[in-house]
Residue frames as a rotation matrix with the C-alpha (Angstrom) as fourth column:
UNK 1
0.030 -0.998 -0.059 101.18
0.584 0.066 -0.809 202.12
0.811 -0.010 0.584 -121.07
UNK 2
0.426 -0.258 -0.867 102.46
0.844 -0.231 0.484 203.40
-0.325 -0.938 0.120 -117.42
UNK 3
0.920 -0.180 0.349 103.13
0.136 -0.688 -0.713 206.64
0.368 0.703 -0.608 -117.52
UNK 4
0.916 -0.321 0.242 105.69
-0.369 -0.434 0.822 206.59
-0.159 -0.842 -0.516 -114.78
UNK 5
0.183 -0.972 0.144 108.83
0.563 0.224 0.795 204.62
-0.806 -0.065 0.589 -115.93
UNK 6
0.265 -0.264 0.928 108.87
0.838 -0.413 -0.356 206.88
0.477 0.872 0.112 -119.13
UNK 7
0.950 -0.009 0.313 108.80
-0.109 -0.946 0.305 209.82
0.293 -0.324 -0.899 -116.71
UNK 8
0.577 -0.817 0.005 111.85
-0.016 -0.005 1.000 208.13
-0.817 -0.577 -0.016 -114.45
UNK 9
0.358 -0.493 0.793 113.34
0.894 0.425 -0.140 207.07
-0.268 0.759 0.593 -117.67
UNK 10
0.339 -0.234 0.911 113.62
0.691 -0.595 -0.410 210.99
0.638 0.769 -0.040 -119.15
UNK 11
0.953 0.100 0.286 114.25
-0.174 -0.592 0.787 212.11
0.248 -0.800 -0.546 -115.95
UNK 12
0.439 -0.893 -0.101 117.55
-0.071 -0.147 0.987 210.44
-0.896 -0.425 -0.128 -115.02
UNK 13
0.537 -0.526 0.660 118.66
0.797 0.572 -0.193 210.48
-0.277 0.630 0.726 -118.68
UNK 14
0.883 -0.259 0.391 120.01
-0.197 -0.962 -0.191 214.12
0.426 0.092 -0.900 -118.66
UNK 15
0.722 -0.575 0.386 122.88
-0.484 -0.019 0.875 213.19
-0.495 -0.818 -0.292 -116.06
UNK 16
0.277 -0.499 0.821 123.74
0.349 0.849 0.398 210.02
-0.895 0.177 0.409 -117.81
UNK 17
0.792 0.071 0.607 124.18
0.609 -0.161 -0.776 212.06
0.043 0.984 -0.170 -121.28
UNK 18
0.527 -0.768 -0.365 127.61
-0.298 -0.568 0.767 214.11
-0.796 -0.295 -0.528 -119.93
UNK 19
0.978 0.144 0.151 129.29
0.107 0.272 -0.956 214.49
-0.178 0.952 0.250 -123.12
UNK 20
0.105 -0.845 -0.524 132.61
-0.110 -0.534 0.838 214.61
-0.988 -0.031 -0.149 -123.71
UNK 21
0.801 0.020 0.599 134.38
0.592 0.122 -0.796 215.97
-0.089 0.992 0.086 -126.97
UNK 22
-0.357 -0.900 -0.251 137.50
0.647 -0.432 0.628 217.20
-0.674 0.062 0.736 -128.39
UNK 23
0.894 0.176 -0.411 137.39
-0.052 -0.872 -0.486 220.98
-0.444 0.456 -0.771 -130.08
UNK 24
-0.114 -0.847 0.519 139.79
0.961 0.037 0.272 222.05
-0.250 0.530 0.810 -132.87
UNK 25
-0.540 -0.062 -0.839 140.51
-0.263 -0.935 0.239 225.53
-0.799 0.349 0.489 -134.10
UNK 26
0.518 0.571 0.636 137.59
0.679 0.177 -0.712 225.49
-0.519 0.801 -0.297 -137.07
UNK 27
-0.462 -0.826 0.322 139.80
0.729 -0.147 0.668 226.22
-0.505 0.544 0.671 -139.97
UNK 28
-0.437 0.514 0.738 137.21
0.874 0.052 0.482 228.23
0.210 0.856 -0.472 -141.44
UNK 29
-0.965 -0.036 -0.258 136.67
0.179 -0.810 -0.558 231.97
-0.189 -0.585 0.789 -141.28
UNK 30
0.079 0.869 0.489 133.32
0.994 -0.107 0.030 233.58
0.078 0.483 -0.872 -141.69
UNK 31
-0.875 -0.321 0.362 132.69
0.349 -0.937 0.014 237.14
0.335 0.138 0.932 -142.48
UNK 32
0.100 0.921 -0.377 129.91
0.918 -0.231 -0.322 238.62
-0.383 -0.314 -0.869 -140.63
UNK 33
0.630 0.105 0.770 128.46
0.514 -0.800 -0.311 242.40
0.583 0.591 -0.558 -141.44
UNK 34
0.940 -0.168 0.297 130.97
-0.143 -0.984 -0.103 243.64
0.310 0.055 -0.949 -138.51
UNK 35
-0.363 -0.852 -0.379 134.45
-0.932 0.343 0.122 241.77
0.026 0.397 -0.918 -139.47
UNK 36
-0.008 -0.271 -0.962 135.58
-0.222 0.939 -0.263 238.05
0.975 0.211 -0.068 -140.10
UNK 37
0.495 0.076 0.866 134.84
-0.731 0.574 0.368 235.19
-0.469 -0.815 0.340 -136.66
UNK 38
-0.338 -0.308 -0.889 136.78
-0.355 0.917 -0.183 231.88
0.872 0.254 -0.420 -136.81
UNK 39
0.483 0.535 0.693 135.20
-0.861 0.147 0.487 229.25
0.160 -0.832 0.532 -134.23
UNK 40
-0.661 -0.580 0.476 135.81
-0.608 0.786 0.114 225.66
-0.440 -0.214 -0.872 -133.09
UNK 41
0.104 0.667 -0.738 134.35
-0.506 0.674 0.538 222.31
0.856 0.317 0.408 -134.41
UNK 42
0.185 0.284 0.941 133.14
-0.790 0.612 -0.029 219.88
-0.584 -0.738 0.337 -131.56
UNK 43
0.090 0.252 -0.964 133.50
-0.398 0.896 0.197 215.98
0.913 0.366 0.181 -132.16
UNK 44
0.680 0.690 0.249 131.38
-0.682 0.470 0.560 213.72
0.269 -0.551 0.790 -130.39
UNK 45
-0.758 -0.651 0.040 132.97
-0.625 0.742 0.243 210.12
-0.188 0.159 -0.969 -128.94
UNK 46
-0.132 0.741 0.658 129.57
0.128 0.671 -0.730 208.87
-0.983 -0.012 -0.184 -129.70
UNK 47
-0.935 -0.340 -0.098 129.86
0.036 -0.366 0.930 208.36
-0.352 0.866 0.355 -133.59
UNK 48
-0.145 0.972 0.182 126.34
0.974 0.173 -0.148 208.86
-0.175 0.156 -0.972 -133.44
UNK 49
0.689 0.335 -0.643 126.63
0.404 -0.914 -0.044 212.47
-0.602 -0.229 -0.765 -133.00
UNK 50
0.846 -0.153 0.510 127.50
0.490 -0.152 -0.858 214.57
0.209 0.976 -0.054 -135.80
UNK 51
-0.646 -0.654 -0.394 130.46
0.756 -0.619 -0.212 217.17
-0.105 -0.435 0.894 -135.31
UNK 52
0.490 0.845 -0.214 129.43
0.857 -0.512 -0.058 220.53
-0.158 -0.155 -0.975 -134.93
UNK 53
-0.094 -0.217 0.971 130.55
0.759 -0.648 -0.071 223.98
0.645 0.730 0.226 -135.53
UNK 54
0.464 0.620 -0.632 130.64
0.872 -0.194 0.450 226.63
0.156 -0.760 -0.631 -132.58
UNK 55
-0.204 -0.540 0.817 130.94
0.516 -0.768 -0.379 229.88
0.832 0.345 0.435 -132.74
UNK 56
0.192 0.465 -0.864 130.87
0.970 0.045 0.239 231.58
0.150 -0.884 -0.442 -129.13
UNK 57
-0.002 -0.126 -0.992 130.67
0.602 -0.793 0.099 235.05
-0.799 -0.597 0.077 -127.69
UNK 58
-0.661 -0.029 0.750 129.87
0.723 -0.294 0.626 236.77
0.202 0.955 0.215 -130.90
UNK 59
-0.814 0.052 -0.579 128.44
0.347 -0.755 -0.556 240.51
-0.466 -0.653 0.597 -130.00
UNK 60
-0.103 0.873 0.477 125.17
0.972 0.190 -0.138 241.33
-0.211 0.449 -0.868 -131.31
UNK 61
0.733 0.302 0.610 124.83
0.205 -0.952 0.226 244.70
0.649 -0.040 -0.760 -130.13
UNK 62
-0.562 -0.768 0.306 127.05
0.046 -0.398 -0.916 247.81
0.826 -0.501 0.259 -128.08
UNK 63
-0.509 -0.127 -0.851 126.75
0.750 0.419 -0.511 247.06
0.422 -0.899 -0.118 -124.55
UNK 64
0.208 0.206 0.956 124.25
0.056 -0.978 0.199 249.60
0.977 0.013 -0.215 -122.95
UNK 65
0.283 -0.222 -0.933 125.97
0.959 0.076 0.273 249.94
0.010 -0.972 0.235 -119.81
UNK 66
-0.873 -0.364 -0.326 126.93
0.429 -0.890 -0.154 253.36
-0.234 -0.274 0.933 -117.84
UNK 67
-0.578 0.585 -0.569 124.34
-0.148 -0.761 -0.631 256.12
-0.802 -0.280 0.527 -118.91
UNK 68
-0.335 0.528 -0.781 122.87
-0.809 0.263 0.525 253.90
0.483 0.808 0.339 -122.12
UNK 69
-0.890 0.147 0.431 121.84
-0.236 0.660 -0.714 251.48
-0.389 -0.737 -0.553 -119.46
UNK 70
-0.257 0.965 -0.054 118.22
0.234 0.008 -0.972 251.96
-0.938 -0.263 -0.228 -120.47
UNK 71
-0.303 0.035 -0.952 118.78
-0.886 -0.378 0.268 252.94
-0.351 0.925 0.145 -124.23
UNK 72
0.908 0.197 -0.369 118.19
-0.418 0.449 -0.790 250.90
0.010 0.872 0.490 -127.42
UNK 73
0.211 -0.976 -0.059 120.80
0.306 0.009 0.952 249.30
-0.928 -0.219 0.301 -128.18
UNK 74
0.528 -0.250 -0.811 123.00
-0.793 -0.487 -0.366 250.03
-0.304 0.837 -0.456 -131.27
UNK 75
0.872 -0.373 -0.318 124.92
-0.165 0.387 -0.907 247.66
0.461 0.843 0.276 -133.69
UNK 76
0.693 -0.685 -0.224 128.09
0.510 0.247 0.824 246.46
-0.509 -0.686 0.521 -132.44
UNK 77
0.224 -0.904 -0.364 131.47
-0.705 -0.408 0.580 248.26
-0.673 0.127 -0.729 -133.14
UNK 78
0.917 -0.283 -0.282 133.08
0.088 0.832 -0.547 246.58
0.390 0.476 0.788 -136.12
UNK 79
0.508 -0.840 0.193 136.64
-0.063 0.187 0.980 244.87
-0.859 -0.510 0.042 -135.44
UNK 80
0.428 -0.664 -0.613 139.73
-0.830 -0.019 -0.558 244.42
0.359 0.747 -0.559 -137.45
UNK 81
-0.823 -0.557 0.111 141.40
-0.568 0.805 -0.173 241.16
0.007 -0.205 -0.979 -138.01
UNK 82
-0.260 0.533 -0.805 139.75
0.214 0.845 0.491 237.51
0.942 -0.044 -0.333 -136.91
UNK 83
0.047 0.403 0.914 137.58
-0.991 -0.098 0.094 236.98
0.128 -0.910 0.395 -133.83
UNK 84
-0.834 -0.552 0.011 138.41
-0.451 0.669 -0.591 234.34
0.319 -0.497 -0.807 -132.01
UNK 85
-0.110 0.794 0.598 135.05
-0.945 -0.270 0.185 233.13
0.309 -0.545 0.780 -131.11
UNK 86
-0.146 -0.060 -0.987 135.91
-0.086 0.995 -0.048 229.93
0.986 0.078 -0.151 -128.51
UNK 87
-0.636 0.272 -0.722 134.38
0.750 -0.001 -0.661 231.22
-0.181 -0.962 -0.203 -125.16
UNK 88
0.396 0.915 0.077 130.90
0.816 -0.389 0.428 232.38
0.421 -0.107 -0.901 -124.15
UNK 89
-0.476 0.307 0.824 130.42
-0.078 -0.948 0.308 235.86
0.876 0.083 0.475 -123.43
UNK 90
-0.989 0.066 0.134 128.89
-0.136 -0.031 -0.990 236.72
-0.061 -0.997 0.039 -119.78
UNK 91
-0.304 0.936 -0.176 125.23
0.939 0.326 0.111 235.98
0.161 -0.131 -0.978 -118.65
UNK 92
-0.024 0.547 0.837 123.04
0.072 -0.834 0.547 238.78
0.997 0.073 -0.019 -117.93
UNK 93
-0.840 -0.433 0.326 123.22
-0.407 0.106 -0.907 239.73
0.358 -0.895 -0.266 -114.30
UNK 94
0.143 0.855 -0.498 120.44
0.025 0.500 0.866 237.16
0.989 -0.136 0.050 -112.44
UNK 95
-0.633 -0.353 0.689 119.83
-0.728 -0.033 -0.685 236.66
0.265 -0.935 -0.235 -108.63
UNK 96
0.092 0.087 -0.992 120.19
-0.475 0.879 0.033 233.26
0.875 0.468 0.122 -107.75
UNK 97
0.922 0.320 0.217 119.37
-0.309 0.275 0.910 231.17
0.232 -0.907 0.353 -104.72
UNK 98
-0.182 -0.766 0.617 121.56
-0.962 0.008 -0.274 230.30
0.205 -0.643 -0.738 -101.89
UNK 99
0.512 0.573 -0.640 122.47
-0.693 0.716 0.087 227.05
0.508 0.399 0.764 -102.03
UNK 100
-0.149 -0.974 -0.168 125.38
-0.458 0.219 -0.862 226.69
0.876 -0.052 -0.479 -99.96
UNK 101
-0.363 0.472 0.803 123.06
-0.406 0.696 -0.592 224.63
-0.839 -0.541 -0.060 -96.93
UNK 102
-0.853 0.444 -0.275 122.21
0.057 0.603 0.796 221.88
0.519 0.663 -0.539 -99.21
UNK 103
-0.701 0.331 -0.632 119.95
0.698 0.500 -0.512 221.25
0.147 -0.800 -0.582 -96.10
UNK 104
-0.265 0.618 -0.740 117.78
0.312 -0.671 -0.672 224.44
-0.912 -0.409 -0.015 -96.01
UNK 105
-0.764 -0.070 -0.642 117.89
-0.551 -0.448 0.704 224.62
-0.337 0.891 0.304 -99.59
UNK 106
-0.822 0.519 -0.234 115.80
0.327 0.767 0.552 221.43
0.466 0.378 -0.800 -99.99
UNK 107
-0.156 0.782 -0.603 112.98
0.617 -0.400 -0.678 223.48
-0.771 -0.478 -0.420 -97.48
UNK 108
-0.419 -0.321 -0.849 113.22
0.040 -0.941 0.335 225.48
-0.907 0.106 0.408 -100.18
UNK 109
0.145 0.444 -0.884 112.89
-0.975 -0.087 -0.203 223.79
-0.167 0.892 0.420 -103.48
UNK 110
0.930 -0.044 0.366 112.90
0.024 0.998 0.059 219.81
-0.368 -0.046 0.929 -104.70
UNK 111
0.237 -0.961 0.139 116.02
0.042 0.153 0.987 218.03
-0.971 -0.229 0.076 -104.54
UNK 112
0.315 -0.179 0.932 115.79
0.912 0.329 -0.245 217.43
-0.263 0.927 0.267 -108.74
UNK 113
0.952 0.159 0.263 115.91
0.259 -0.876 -0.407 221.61
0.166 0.455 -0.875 -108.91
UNK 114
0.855 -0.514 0.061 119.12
-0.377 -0.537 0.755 221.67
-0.356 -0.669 -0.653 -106.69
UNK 115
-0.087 -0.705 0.704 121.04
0.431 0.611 0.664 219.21
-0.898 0.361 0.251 -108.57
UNK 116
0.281 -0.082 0.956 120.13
0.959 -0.002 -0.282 221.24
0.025 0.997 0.078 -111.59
UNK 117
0.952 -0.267 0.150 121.36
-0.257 -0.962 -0.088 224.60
0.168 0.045 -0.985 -110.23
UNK 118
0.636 -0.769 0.065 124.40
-0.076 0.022 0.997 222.74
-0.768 -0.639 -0.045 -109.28
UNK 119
0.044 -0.640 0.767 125.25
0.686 0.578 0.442 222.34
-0.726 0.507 0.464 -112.60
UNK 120
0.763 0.304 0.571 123.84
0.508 -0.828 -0.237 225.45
0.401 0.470 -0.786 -113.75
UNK 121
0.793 -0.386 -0.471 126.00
0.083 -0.697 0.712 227.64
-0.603 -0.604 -0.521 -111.24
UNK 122
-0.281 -0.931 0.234 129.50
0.665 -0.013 0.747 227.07
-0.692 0.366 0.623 -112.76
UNK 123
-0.472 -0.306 0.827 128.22
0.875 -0.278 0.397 228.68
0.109 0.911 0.399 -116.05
UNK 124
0.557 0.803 0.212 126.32
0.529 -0.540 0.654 231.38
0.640 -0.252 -0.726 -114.11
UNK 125
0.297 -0.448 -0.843 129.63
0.811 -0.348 0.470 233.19
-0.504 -0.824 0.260 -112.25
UNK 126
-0.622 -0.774 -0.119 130.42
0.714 -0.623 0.320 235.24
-0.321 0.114 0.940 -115.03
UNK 127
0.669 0.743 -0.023 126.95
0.715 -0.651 -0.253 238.10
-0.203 0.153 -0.967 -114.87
UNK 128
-0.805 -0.332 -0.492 127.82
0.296 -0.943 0.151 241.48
-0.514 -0.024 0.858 -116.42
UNK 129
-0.177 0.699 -0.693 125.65
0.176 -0.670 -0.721 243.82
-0.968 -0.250 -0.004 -117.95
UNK 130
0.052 -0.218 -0.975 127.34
-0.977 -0.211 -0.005 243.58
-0.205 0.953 -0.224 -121.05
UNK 131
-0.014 0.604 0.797 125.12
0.029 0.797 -0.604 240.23
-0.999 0.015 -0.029 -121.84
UNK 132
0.690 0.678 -0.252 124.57
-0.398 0.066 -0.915 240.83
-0.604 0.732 0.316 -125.66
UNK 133
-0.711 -0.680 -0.181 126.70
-0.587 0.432 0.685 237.84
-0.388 0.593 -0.706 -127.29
UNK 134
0.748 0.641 -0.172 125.21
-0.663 0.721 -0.198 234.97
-0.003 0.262 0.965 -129.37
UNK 135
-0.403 -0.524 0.750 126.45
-0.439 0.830 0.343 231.40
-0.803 -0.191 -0.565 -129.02
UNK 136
0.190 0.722 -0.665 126.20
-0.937 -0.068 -0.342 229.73
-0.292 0.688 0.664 -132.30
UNK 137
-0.189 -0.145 0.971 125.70
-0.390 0.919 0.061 225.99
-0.901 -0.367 -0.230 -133.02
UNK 138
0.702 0.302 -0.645 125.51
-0.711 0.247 -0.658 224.50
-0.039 0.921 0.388 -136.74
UNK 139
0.882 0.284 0.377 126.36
-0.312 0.950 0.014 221.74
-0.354 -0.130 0.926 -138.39
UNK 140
-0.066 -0.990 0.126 130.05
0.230 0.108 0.967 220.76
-0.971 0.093 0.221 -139.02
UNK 141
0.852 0.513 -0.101 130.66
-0.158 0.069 -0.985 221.51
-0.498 0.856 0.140 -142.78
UNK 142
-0.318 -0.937 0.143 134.02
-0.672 0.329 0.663 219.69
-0.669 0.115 -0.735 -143.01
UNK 143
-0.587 -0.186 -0.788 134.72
-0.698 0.610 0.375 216.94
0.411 0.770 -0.488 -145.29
UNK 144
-0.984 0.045 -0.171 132.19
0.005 0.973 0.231 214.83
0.177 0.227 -0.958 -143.20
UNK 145
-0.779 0.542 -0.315 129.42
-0.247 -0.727 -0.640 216.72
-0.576 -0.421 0.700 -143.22
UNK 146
-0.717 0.553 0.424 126.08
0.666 0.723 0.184 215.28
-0.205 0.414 -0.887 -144.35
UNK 147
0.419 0.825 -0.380 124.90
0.684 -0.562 -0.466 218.77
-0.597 -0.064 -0.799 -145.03
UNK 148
-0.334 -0.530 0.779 125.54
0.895 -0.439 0.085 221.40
0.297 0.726 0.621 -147.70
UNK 149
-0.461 0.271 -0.845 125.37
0.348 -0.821 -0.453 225.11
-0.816 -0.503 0.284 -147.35
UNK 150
-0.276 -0.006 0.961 123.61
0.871 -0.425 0.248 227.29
0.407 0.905 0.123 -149.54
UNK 151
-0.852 -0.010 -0.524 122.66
0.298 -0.832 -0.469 231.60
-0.431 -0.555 0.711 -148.30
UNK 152
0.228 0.817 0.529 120.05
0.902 -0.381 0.200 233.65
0.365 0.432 -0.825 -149.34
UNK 153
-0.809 -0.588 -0.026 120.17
0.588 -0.809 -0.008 237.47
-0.016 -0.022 1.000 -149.34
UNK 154
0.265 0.904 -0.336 117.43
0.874 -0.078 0.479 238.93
0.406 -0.421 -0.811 -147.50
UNK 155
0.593 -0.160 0.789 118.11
-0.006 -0.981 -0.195 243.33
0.805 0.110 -0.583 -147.17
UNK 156
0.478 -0.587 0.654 120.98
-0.733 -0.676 -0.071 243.22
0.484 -0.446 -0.753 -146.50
UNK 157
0.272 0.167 0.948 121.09
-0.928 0.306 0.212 240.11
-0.255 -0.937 0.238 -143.95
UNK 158
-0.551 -0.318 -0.772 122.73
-0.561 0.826 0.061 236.78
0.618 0.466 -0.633 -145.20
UNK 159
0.434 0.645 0.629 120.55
-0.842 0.538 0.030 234.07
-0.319 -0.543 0.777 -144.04
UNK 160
-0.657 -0.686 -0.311 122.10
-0.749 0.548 0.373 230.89
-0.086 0.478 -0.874 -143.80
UNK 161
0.452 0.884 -0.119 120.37
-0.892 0.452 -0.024 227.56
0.032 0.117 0.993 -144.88
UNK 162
-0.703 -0.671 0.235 121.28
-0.625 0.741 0.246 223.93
-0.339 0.026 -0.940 -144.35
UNK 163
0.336 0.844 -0.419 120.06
-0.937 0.343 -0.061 221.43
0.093 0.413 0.906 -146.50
UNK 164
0.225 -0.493 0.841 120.37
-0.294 0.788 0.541 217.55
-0.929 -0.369 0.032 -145.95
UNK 165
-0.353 -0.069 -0.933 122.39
-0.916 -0.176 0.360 216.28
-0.189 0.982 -0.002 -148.56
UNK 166
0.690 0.610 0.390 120.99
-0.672 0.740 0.030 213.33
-0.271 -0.283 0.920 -150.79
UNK 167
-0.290 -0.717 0.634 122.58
-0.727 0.596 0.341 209.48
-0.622 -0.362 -0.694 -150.56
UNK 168
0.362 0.634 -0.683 122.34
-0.912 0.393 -0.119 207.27
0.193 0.666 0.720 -153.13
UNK 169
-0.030 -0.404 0.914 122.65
-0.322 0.870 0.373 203.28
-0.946 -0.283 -0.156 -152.33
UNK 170
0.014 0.264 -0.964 123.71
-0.981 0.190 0.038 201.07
0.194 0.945 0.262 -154.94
């Protein structure tokens, strides 16, 4: 077998995969150890793809910024009430090529890298120091969910588990 059309093949299939999907408020709160997050659920239009669950911008730790720049960090602050959690948190601060000469950029780097920073950039304008969120992705667990939940309690730490559930054909 050639290795080369498998290469072009996985190569231009990123582009061609531009999902679109419709988000809903995910009716469902969770309680983490510092307060209660509600997220969104994702559905695919490809009924191949499952919904999803997404919990964004969800603090991890207290920002060392100012004179804890260089510290440990510490535990986030707990909140009161629901978090909202339906938009990423900032990037860490990065320094990223000039790309605005498309032309001198390509002297620079191959043309496949520049089309992927162009799509990178957009999600790469908001840099702050205060970087420490998690973006979380799991499986829907709505009424069509082909997965069940079950936890485990590990000091302290709820671990979550998803198991597939089983189908019986008759």
């Amino acid at each position: 077998m050639e290795l080369f059309p498998v290469l072009v093949c996985l190569i231009a299939l990123p582009p061609a995969l531009s999902l679109s999907f419709k988000s809903k408020l995910n009716p469902r709160i969770v309680q983490t150890r510092y307060g209660e997050v509600q997220g969104i659920t994702r559905s695919f239009e490809y009924k191949s793809l499952k919904p999803i669950d997404v919990y964004l911008g969800i603090p991890y730790a207290t920002p060392p910024v100012g004179s804890k720049r260089f510290s440990p960090t510490r535990a986030p602050s707990p909140w009161e009430g629901v978090r909202l959690s339906e938009s990423v948190g900032p990037v860490c601060p990065q320094k990223l090529p000039d790309i605005t000469n498309e032309q001198e950029a390509l002297e620079r780097m191959p043309k496949g890298r520049l089309e992927y920073l162009k799509r990178l950039l957009p999600h790469l304008r908001n840099q702050s120091e205060d970087c420490l969120y998690l973006n979380i992705y799991a499986p829907a667990m709505g009424e069509y969910s082909e997965y069940e939940q079950f936890s485990s309690r590990l000091s302290n730490n709820t671990i979550m588990f998803f198991k597939k559930k089983r189908t019986v054909t008759i």
